[in-house]
N, C-alpha and C positions, 0 to 999 in steps of 0.2 A: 504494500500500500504506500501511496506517495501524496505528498501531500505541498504543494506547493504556495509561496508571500513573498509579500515583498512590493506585486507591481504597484502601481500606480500612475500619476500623470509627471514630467521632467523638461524641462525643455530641454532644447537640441542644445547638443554639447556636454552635455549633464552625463552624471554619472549612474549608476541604478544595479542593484544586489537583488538578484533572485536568489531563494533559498528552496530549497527540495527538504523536505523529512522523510528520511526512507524509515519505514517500518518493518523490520527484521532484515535478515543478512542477503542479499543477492548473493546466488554465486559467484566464486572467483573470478569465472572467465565471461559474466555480465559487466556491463557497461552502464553506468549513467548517462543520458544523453538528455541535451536541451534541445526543445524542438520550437518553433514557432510557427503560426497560422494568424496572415494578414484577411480580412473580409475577403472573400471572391477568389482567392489562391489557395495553392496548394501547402501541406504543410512543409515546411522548411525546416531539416538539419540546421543545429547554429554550435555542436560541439558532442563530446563526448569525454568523459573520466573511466578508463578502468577501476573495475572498481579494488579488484587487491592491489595491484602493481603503482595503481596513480597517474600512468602515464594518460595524456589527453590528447585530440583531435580537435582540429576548428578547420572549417572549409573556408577558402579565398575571402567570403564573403563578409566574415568579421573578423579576422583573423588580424591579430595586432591589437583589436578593441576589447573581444571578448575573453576573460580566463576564467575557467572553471577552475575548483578545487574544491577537495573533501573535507570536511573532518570525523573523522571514525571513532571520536568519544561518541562524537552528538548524532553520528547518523545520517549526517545534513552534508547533503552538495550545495553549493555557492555557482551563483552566473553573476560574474561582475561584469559588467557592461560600462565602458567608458566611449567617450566622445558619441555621443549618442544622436544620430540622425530622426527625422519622421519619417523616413522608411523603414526604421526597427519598431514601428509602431504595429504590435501584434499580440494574441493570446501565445506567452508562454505556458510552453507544456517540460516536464521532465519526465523521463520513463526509463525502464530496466530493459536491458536487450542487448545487442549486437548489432553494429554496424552503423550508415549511415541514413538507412531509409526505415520510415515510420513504421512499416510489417517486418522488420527485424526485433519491433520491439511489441513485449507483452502485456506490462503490466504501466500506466497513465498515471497522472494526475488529474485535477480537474480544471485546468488550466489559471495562470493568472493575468488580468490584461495591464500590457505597457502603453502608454500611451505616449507620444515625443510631439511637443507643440514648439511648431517651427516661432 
């Protein structure tokens, strides 16, 4: 179970912390991944944290803005979002799975919305 805060409204430029609660142990060779969904599109990869090892993924398209990390006291994955545009204006989602496309992954959150006012 995942459970996802944090969004809210930011203007462009601004910074913004999504946080996941994972609720019991993924396996090892699962992944955290942050997903987002603009109105009208598709949903969009925006990273990924293994989840024993730590190592991460971000595709071209925030990659330099966005870093993921863990913490394995609290359970919680982190999406830190810097220089933030109104095109990152979307429902974030975080989920347990593999890879980089949304049917890799099995178990959702119930998303939460960002909003970036130019």
């Amino acid at each position: 179970q995942l459970e996802e805060s944090g969004g809210g409204l930011v203007q462009a430029g601004g910074p913004l912390r999504l946080s996941c609660a994972v609720r019991g142990r993924p396996s090892a060779n699962y992944a955290i991944a942050w997903f987002r969904q603009a109105p009208g599109k598709e949903r969009e990869f925006v990273g990924n944290i293994n989840w024993s090892g730590g190592s991460t993924y971000y595709p071209n398209s925030v990659a330099g803005r966005f870093t993921i990390s863990r913490d394995n006291v609290k359970n919680t994955v982190y999406l830190q979002m810097n220089s933030l545009k109104p095109e990152d204006t979307a429902v974030y989602y975080c989920a347990v799975g593999t890879g980089g496309r949304p049917t890799g992954y099995v178990y959702w959150g119930q998303g939460t919305q960002v909003t970036i006012s130019s």
